[in-house]
MARTORRO-645940 format. One record per residue (C-alpha): residue in one letter; x, y, z. Coordinates in steps of 0.001 Angstrom, whole numbers, plus 500000, padded with zeros to 6 digits. Layout:
<nodes>
AXYZ
...
</nodes>
This chain:
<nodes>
X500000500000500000
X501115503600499016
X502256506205501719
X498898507806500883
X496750505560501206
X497932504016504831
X498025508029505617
X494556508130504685
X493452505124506824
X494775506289509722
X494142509790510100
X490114508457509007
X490371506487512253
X491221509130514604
X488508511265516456
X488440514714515872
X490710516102519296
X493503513546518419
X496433514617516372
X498897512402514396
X502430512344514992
X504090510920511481
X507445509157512827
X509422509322510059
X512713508197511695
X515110506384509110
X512495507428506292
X513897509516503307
X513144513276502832
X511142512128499740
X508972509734501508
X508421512799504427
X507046515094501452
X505060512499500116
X503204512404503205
X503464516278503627
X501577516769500174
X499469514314501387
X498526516659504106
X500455514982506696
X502157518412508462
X503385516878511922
X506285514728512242
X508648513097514665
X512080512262515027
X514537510167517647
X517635511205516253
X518786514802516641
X520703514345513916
X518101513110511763
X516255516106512809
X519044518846511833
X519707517099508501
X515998516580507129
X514452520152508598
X516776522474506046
X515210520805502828
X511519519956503800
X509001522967503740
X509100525559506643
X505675524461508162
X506416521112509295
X505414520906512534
X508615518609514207
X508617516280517613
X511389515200519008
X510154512122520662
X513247510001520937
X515619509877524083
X517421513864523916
X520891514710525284
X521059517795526804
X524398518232524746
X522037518074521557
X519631520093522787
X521457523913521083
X521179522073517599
X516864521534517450
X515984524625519690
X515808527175517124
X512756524875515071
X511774522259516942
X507886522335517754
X507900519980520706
X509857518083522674
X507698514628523958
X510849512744525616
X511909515022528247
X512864512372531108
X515122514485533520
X515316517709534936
X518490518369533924
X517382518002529982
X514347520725530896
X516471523290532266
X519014523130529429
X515865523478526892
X514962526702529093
X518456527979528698
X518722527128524432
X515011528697524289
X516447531631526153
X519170531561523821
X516948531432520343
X514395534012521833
X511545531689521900
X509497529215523478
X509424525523523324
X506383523212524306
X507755519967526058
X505879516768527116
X507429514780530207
X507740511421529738
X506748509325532363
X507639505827532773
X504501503437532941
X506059500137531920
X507419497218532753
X510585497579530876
X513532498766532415
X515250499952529226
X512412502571529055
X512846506371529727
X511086508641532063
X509999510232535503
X508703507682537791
X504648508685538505
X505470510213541688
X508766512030540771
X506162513737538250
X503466514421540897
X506453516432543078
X507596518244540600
X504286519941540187
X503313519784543891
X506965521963544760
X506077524292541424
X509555523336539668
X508008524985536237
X507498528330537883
X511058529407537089
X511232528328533581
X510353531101531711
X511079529887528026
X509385526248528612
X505605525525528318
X504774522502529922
X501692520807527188
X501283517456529322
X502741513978529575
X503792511065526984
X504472507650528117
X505148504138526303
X503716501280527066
X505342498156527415
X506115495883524203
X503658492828524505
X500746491586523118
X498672491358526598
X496557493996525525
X494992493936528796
X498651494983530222
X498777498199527512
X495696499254528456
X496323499146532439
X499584501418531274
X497912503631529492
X494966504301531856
X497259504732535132
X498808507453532575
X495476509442532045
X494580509315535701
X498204511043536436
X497701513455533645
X494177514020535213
X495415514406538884
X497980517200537852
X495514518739535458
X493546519745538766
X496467520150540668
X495753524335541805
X498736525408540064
X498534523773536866
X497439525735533988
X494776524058531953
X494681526131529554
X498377525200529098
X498571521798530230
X496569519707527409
X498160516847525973
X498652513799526799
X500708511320524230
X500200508160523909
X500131505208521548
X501910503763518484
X501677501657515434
X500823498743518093
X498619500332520583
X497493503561519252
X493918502185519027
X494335501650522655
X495365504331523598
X492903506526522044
X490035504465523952
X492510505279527353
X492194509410526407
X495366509932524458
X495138513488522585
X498177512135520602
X499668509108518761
X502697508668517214
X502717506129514552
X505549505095512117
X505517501812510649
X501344501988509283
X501944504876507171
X505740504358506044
X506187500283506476
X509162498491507440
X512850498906506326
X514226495875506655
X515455494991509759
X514884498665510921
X511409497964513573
X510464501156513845
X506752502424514867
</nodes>
């Protein structure tokens, strides 16, 4: 099936409030405009240097995510485009994004990525590390960062039951520091959830986004991407 057409399918199987993330890591800049004239305008990227080397020579008004694990070393090179950044996992990584923003005389939406599954090798703040941080009002002080929500992964099996459980102890965090006294509503909106895999699930569990890969562009090879 063409680009298109799996484009097509998907974004007709999304309600209304939930936006589509294309993840177009590995995929070539021709297969990204394919889906751009398509009318496929938000994309993400794991690799910053994926990111730096397809943004130049695709059109202006791509909306990019970074939704791959960030170094805060990396962080100078995507600040002066990037849209949003889903995989922020540390504090460390959010103040450097204040401090690039700063730098590029803008602001940059982030997501914080909690960590809801089983799998160690996953990235994120633990559910309670997250609750402090907005119970001690860390975000006050960052004056170049706006704080959209939280994105999580759940883990890689097929016990849907499993995803689901993920996904829903996600929303009810998301919920809890939506009415939180300090958190700002209007502000704090999205909550990201869901891939090639489990987006369907995740959509049924409240997630405002999905990022899916592998549907729209297929597999390369040995490259398992989502």
């Amino acid at each position: 099936m063409s680009i298109i057409h799996n484009l097509s399918e998907i974004l007709t199987s999304l309600p209304e409030h939930v936006r589509l993330v294309a993840v177009s890591k590995f995929q070539s800049v021709e297969a990204i405009k394919e889906a751009y004239d398509a009318g496929q305008h938000i994309f993400g990227e794991n690799r910053v240097q994926e990111l730096v080397a397809k943004q130049p020579v695709l059109p202006s008004d791509i909306e990019w995510h970074c939704i791959g694990t960030l170094q805060t070393n990396k962080v100078k090179y995507i600040a002066p485009f990037i849209s949003m950044i889903e995989s922020v996992d540390s504090l460390k990584l959010l103040y450097e994004i204040d401090r690039q923003a700063e730098k590029c005389k803008r602001n940059i939406s982030i997501l914080l990525e909690v960590h809801i599954a089983e799998e160690e090798s996953k990235h994120g703040f633990m559910p309670d590390e997250c609750r402090g941080l907005f119970a001690e009002g860390v975000f006050k002080a960052l004056k170049h960062v706006r704080v959209c929500g939280l994105m999580g992964m759940a883990t890689f099996t097929d016990n849907h039951e499993q995803v689901r459980c993920e996904f829903r102890a996600l929303k009810k965090l998301f919920e809890e520091i939506r009415a939180m006294p300090d958190t700002d509503i209007s502000q704090f909106t999205e909550l990201s959830m869901g891939m090639s895999d489990d987006y369907r699930i995740a959509i049924e569990e409240g997630s405002t986004v999905v990022r899916v890969g592998t549907l729209i562009f297929g597999r390369r090879g040995h490259e398992l991407h989502k």
